[in-house]
C-alpha positions as CSV (number, residue, x, y, z in Angstrom):
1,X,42.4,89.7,286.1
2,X,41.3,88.5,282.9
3,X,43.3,86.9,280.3
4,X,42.8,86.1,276.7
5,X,45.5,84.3,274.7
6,X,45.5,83.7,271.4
7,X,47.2,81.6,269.2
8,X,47.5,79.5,266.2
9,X,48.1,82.7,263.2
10,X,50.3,82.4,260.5
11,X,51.0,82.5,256.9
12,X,48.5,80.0,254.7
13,X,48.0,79.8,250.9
14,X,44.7,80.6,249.4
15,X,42.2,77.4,250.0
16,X,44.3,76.3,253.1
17,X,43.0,76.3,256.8
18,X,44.9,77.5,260.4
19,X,42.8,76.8,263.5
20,X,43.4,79.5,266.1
21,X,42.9,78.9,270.1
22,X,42.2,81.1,272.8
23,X,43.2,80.5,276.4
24,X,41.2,82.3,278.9
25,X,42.3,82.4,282.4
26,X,41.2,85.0,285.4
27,X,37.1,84.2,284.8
28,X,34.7,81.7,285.5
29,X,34.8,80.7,281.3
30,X,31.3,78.6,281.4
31,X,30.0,82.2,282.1
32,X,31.1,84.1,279.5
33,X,29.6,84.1,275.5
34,X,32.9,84.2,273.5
35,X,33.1,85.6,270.2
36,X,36.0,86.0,267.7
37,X,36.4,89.4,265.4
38,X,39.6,90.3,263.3
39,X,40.4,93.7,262.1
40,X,42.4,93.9,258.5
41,X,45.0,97.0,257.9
42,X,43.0,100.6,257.1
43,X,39.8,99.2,257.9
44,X,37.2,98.4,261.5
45,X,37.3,95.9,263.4
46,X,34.4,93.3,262.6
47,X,32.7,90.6,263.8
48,X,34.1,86.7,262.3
49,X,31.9,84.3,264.9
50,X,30.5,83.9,268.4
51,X,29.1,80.8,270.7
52,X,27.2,80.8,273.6
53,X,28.2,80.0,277.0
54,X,27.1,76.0,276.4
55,X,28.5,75.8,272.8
56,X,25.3,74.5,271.9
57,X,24.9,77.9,269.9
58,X,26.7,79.5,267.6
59,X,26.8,82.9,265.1
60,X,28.6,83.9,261.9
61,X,29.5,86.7,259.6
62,X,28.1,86.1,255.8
63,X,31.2,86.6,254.8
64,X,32.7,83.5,256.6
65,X,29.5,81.1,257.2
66,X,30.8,78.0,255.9
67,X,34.2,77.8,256.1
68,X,34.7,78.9,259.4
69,X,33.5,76.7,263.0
70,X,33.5,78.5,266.5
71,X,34.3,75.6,269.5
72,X,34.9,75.9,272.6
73,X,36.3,73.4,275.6
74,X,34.7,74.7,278.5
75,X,37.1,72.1,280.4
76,X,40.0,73.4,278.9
77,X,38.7,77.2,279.1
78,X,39.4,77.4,275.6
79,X,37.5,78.6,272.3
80,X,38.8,77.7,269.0
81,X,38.4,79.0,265.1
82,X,39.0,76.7,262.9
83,X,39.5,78.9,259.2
84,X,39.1,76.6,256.2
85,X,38.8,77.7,252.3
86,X,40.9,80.7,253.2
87,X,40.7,83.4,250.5
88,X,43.4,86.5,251.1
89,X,40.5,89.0,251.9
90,X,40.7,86.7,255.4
91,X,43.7,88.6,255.8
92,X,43.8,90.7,259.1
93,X,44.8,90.5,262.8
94,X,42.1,88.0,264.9
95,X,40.9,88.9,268.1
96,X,39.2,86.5,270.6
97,X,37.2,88.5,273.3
98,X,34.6,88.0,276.4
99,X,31.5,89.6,276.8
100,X,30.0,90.6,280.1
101,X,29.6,87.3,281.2
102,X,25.9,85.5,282.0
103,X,24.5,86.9,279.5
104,X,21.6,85.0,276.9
105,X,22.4,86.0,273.8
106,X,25.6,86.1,272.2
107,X,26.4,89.6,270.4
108,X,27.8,90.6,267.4
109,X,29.0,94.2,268.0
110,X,32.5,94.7,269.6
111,X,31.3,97.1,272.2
112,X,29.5,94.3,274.4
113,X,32.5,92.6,274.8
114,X,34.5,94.1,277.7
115,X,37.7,91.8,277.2
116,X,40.0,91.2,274.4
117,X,43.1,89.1,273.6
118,X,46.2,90.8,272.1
119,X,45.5,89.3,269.1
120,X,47.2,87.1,266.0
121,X,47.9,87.3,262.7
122,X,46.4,85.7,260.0
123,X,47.9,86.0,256.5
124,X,46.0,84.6,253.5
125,X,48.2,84.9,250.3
126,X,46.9,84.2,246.6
């Protein structure tokens, strides 16, 4: 059974950083393109980052290309955010998930990822 675990939320001031982890367990993780997508209160859930199964490639949203870096510790079957320059629109539960697993290309839309965490919060305040 797959497992995602996240971790790492909290409450930050504007123009601070948090770095979140995910734990996967339940997989073979090398397999499987990660991505990381948060969803804010009253509005979809949307796409923050992704890497590919190597790490060697990674994808943002505009809206956090910069300040944001996708990792991942394929020993430790782990993927990290790390959030820096935080602004309160960043504001909004975060959500590491799966895709299908051997795939090529990492994805951006949240319907070819199978398998999600639970999720953690991130609050940004101003």
């Amino acid at each position: 059974q797959v497992q995602l675990v996240e971790s790492g939320g909290g409450l930050v001031q504007a123009g601070g950083s948090l770095r979140l982890s995910c734990a996967a367990s339940g997989l073979t993780f090398s397999a499987y393109n990660m991505g990381w997508f948060r969803q804010a209160p009253g509005k979809e859930r949307e796409f923050v980052a992704a890497i590919r199964r190597s790490g060697r490639i990674t994808r943002y949203a505009d809206s956090v290309k910069g300040r944001f870096t996708i990792s991942r510790d394929n020993a430790k079957n782990t993927v990290y955010l790390q959030m820096n320059s935080l602004k309160p629109e960043d504001t909004a539960v975060y959500y590491c998930a799966a895709d299908s697993g051997y795939r090529d290309s990492t994805s951006s839309y949240y319907s070819d990822y199978p398998y999600w965490g639970q999720g953690t919060q991130v609050t940004v305040s101003s």
